[in-house]
N, C-alpha and C positions, 0 to 999 in steps of 0.2 A: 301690489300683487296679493294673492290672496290663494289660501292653501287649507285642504280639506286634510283634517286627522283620525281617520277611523279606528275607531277602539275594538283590540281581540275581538277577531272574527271568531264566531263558533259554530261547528259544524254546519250541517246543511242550512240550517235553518238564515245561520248569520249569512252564507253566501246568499242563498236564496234575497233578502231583502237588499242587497248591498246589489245584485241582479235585476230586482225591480225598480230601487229607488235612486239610484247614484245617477242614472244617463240627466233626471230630472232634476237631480239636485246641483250636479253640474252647471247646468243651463240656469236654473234661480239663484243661484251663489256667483256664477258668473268666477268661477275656481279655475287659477291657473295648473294646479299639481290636487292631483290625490290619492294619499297613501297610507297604506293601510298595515296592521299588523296582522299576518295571516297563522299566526305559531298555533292555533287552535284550530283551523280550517278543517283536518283530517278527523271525523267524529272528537272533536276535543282533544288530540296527542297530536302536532306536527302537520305537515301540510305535503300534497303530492304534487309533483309537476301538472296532475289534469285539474285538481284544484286550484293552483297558480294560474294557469291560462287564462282558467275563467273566471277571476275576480281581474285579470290585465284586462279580457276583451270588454268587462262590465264597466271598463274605464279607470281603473287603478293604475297610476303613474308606477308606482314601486309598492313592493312586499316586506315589510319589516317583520322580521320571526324573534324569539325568545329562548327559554329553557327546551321548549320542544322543536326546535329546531333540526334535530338530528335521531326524531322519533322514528319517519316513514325513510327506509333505507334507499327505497327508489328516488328521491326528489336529488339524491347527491350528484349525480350529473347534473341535473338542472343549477344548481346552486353553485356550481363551476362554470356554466356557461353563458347563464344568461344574468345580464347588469341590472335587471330589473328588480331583482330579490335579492335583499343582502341577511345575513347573518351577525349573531353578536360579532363584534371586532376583539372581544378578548376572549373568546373565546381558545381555542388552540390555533396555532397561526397555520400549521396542515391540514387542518379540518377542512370541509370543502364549503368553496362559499369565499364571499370578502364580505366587510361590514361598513367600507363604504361604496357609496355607486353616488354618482351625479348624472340629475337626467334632465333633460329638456322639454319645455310647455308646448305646445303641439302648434302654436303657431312661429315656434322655434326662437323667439323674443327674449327668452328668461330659463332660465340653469336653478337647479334645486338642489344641493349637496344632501344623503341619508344619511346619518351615521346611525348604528343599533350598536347598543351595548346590553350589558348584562350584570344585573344588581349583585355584590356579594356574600348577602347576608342570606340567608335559610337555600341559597340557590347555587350551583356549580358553574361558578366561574373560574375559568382556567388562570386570570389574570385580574388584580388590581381594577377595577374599570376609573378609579381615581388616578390612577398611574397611567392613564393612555387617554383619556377623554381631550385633554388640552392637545395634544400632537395631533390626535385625529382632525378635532376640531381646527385647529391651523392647517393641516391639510387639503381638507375642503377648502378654504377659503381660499385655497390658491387658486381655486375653482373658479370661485364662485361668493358672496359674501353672503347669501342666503345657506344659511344649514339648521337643518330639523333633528334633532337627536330625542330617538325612542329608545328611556332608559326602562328596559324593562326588569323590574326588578319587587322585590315584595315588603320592602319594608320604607315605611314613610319617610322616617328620617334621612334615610340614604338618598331617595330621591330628589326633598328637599336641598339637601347637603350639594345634589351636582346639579341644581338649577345654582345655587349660589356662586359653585365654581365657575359654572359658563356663563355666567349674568353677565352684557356686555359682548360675549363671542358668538354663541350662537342665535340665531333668530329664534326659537322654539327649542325649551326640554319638555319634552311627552311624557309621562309615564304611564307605563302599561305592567300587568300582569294579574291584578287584583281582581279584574272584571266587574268593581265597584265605581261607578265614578263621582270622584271629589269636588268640591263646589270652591277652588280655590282658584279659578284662573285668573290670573293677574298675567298685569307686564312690571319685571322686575326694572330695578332702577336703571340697569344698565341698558335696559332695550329688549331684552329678553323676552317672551312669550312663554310662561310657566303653567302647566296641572299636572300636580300630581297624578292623579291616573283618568287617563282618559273614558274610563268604564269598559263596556263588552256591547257588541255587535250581535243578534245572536239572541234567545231564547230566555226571556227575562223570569217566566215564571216557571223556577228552577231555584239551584243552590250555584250560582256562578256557573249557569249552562247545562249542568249536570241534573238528570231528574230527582227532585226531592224525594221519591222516595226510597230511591236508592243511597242517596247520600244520609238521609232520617235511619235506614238501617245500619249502617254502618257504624252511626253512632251511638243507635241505641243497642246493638246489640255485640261490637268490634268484630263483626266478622268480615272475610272481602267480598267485596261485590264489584262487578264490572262494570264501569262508567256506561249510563247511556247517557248521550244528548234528548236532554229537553225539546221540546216543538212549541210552545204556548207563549202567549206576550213578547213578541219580537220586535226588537228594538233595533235601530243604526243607532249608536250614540260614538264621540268624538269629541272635536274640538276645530272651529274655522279661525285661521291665524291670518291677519293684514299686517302686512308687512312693503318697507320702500326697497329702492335701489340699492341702499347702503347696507341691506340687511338686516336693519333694526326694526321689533315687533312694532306696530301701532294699537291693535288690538286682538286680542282674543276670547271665543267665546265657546263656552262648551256646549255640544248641539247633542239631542235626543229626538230622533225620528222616529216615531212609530210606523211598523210594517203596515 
């Protein structure tokens, strides 16, 4: 089987390309699942239910979110009802949303378990994501033995730290949030499928999505300025993951599409 990993969507610009190039990239990948992180969809803060639809009909299996996950107040009905979007799982367990969802390949053959967690170092995590990633992970597997875990979170070490925990359990640890992506993908000893972060989706000639020279002022002179999204150099980048029946990686590779 084989599983496409989109890196933070941002703003229009990243659905836009993910709109043009996913139906085609489907078809030359020949990808059973493809799932994306959409926590930047909404000009950069969070994601709406009309932004969700349309990265599903563009052919997105599931939505993985992050920090902004509970930016746009309207998606929280969505994030209640539909199993295609999950949210961190350590999140607050009332908060609306679940963090995991298992979905099926569309010729109905093969089951994908999501899990999304939440890093907790510079970032608000309601809960340990060390303390819940092994539970979660067994719980998928009751599933299913394929599970993808997007640990989104911003510091390297931590990341690393929970590829090593699930080395062995889960098929794929992702990382997202940095919107750089890292040139370390490997398959860990236990079968795993590892990158630290999978980059950003989205408007490459910027400062992480954001127009440079808004973010250039801000620094050169500490005053606030309001985030725009970038438009320029637009990238898919990601990560494609092969994997057997048993759930163990075979190969992974980080992919960079230009729009």
């Amino acid at each position: 089987m084989r599983l496409l990993f989109i890196a933070d969507v941002f703003g229009r610009a990243g659905r836009r390309v993910i709109e043009e190039r996913l139906p085609g990239i489907r078809r030359e990948r020949e990808l059973d699942f493809v799932v994306a992180n959409g926590e930047n969809l909404a000009d950069g803060a969070g994601i709406t239910e009309r932004g969700a639809l349309r990265l599903l009909e563009s052919g997105v299996d599931v939505i993985t979110l992050g920090n902004h996950a509970f930016r746009q107040r309207e998606v929280y009905p969505f994030l209640r009802s539909d199993p295609r979007i999950v949210r961190p799982a350590n999140m607050a367990a009332a908060a609306p949303g679940r963090g995991l969802t298992v979905c099926t390949s569309r010729d109905g053959s093969h089951r994908l378990a999501v899990v999304n967690l939440l890093g907790s170092l510079y970032l608000d995590a309601h809960q340990n994501p060390f303390a819940v990633a092994e539970a979660l992970v067994e719980q998928a597997q009751a599933e299913t033995p394929a599970v993808l875990v997007d640990f989104h979170a911003e510091a390297t070490s931590e990341k690393v730290a929970m590829g090593r925990l699930l080395d062995g359990r889960a098929t794929a640890v992702i990382g997202t949030h940095t919107h750089v992506q890292t040139s370390d993908a490997r398959i860990l000893a236990g079968g795993t499928a590892y990158l630290t972060d999978a980059g950003m989706t989205g408007p490459h000639d910027s400062v992480i999505g954001v127009r440079a020279d808004v973010i250039l002022s801000r620094f050169q002179l500490g005053l606030p300025a309001r985030f725009e999204p970038a438009e320029g150099g637009v990238q898919l980048e990601g990560a494609v993951v092969d994997y057997g029946a048993d759930g163990r990686a075979s190969a992974i590779e980080a992919v960079r599409v230009p729009a």
